[in-house]
Each structure stands twice: as structure tokens, then as C-alpha cells.
N, C-alpha and C positions, 0 to 999 in steps of 0.2 A: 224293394219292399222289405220289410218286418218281417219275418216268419212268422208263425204262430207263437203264442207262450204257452210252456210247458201248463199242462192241463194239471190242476190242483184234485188229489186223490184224499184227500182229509175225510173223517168220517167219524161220526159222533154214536153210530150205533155198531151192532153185532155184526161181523161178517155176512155174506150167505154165501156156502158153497156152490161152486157152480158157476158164480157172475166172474167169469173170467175176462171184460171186457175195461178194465181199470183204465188200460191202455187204449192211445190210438185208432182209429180203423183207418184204414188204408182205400180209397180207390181204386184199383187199379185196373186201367183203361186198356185193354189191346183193340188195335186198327185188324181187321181182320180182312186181308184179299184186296180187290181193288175198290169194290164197294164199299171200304170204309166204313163196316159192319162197328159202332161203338157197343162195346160188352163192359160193364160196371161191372166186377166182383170186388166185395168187401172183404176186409181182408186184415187180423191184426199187424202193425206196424213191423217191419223189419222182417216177415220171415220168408224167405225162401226155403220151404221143406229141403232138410238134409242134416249134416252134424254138423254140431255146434263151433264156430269158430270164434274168431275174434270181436269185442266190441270197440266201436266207433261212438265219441262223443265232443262235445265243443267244451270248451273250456276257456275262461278267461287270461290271459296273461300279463294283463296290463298292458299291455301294448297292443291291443284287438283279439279275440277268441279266435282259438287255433284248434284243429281235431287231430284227437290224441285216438290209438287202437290201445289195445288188453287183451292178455287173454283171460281167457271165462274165470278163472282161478283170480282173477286181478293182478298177474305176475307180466313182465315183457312191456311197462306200459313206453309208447313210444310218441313225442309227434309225427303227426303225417305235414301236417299245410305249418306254410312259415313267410303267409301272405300279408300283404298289406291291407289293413283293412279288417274285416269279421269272415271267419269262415264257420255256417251253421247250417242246420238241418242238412245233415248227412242222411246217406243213403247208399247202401249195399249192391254191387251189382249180382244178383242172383249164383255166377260162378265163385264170387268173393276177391276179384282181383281185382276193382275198381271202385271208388268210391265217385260219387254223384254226391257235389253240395252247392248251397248258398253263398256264393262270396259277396257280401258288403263294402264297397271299396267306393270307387270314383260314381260308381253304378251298381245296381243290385242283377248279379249277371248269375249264369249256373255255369259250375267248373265243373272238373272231373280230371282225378288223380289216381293212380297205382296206388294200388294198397302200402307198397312200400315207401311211398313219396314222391316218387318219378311222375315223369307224364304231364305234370299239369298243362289244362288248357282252358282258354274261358270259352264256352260253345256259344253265349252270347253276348259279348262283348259293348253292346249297347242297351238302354232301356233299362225296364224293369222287371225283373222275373224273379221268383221264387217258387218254393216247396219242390223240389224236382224228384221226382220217383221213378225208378226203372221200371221197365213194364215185365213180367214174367221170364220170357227169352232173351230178354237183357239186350236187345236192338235197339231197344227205344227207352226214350226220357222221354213223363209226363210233367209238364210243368203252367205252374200260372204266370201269366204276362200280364203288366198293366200297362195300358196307358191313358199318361196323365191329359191329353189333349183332347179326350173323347169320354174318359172317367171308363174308359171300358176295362172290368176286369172279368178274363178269359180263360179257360184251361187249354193250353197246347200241347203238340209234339213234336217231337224233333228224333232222329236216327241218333245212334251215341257220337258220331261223330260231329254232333250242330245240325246236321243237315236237312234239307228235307222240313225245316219248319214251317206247321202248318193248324190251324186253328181246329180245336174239338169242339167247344162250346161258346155259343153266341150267348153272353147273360145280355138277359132283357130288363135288369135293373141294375145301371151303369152306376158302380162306385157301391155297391152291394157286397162284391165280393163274387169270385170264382174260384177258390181255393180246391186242386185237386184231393187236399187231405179232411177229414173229418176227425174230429177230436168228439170222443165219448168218455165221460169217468161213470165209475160205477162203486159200489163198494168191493173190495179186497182186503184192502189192511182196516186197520179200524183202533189209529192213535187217539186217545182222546185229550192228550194236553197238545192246547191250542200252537206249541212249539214243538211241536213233532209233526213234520208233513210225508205225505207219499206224492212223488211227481209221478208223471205218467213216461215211459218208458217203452218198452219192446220185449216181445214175444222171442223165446229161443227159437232157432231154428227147427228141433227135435220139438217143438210144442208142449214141453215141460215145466219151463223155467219162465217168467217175467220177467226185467230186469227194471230197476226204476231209480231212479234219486231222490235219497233218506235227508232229510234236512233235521236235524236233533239239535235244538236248543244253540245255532251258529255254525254248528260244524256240518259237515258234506260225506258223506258216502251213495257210494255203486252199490247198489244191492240187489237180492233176486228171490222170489217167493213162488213157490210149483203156483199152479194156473188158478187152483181151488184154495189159495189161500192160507197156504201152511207154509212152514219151515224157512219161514224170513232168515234169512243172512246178509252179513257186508259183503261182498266182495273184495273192495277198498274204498280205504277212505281220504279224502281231496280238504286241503286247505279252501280250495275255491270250486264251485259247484257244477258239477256234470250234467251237460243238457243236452238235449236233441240224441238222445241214447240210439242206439239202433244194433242189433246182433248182428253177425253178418257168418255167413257158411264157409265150413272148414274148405278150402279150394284143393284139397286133396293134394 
């Protein structure tokens, strides 16, 4: 499956202090006991409460989108994936040693790699799945499944290691959509030539910073604006355009 597309943050009026929701929100689901108690908190994109670490983004290379880390400064940037195929919408494991994403290859499966490169593995190797998010305690990946046989699209779970997959939600309107993520814009920045855009982005881990991608008239940058809508900066700037943002916590 597609991921979602970055959510269009454009804005023709004034800021208003306070709408801190430009970005993301997040579901996220914990299984709780054996009774399979589901708990919804919403939750801006990417943060695990702690210090700020590295960010995680997808990037183009001509040869299929690859995810690249940074640190917050925009110094150290590195690839992580050097897969066959699209690797997108990343995702942070709460400790910050793992990454959970999209790969687009022979099949739309969810992987999961070391922050440093190592490790890769596809957890589902068949089918269709996308948006994969860690649950809080970092045991589990929320993720959607589709299948094309039934039009059924589902939110599931699975243990990080694949396992244990097993259905959250029955949608009762097959080919509707079950997407465990929710995209909200709101106003924050407030460009008004129609070639200057704000993407939607990720939440610092400290709850300070936004991070998002600046599109100015062809060119690309990583940027980041505190939560109420001041003191925009670049971070850096990308010949080709950073997507699927996500902060991830310093792992100490």
C-alpha cells in the first residue's frame, strides 16, 4: 500500500498561538493484559517524551527512497536502508535503537532496522501493510493490513519481532480505509506566496521544537519552529525533498 502524503500545512491567514497541531496525530494503540483492553491515545507524531535525538526521514535517490538519520543540528546526516525498492514512513522505537518502516518492494511489507543499519528484517514478508508505529513500551508494531481479496482494510498488531499477528479492528466499510495514523493540519506557519509550502512533520522529543519540510520556490529543506509558532529555522537543506520526518530520542 501507499502511505499517506505528507499533509499540506499552506496558510493564507495569521498564525494563532497555541494551535500546535500543524503536524500528525498519532494513535496509539496498547493491548493491555489478556483481555485485550484497546486504549486510543492521541498523540503528536514521533515523540517519545525524553531528549532530543536524531531525525529519521525518506528521501528520494533515484533509484527508490532511502532513510537517511541527522542530528537535530543537521550535522552527521547518514543512510540507514540501502533496499530494493521504497523505504517510507519511518518510525522511532521509543528507546531510539530501532527504526520500524514501509518498504515498497515486491510487496508492501513493514521492516525494521538498527538505528545504525544493521539488523534488517521484513516482519511481514507477504501481503499488504503499511503505516507501522510502535506502541509506547516499544513490544509492539501497530500497523494496517490490506487485503485485496476481501477489500478489507484493518488496523493490526504484531510483537517487534513479527509475531503474534493479530487483528485490532474489523472496518465495517471494506476499501474505506483503516489507517492507524490520523493526519490533522492546522495553522502554524502562515507563508503566503503560493510557492512557499510547510509539510507536516514531527514533534521533538522535549516537546519544544516541530520539525517539518520547507519547500521555497524548488528547493528543500528540514526545518523546525518551537510548538507556538516562532523562530522558524533550516536545519538543512536537500537538493531532493525530505519526507515521512519523525524525531527520534537520544538512546542515551
Amino acid at each position: 500500500m501507499t502511505a499517506l502524503p505528507d499533509c499540506e500545512a499552506q496558510t493564507t491567514t495569521q498564525p494563532r498561538p497555541g494551535r500546535d497541531h500543524l503536524m500528525s496525530l498519532r494513535m496509539i494503540i496498547a493491548l493491555v493484559g489478556s483481555a485485550a483492553l484497546l486504549s486510543v491515545v492521541a498523540a503528536a507524531d514521533a515523540s517519545t517524551p525524553g531528549s532530543n535525538g536524531r531525525l529519521v526521514f525518506s528521501q528520494d535517490t533515484g533509484a527508490g527512497a532511502q532513510l537517511f538519520t541527522m542530528r537535530s543540528d543537521g550535522s552527521g546526516v547518514r543512510q540507514v536502508t540501502h533496499v530494493d525498492g521504497d523505504a517510507v514512513a519511518p518510525d522511532w522505537s521509543p528507546d531510539g535503537s530501532w527504526i520500524v518502516f514501509e518498504l515498497d518492494a515486491d510487496h508492501a511489507g513493514i521492516a525494521i532496522i538498527r538505528s545504525g543499519g544493521s539488523g534488517l528484517r521484513d516482519l511481514t514478508p507477504t501481503g499488504l501493510q503499511s503505516q507501522p508505529v510502535f506502541t509506547p513500551d516499544g513490544r509492539s508494531i501497530v500497523f494496517d493490513r490490506f487485503m485485496p481479496s476481501t477489500g478489507d482494510d484493518s488496523i493490526w498488531t504484531m510483537r517487534s519481532d513479527g509475531s503474534g499477528q493479530r487483528r485490532l479492528t474489523r472496518n465495517p466499510f471494506p476499501g474505506q480505509g483503516g489507517d492507524p495514523t490520523v493526519r490533522a493540519c492546522g495553522m502554524l506557519t502562515h507563508y503566503r506566496d503560493g510557492e512557499i509550502n510547510a509539510f507536516t512533520g514531527s514533534y521533538s522529543p522535549d516537546g519544544r521544537w516541530i520539525a517539518y519540510r520547507l519547500d521555497n520556490h524548488g528547493k528543500y529543506s528540514l526545518s523546525k519552529i518551537r510548538t507556538y509558532g516562532v523562530l522558524a529555522q533550516p536545519i538543512r537543506r536537500f537538493a531532493e525533498a525530505p519526507r515521512y520526518i519523525d524525531w527520534g530520542t537520544n538512546p542515551g
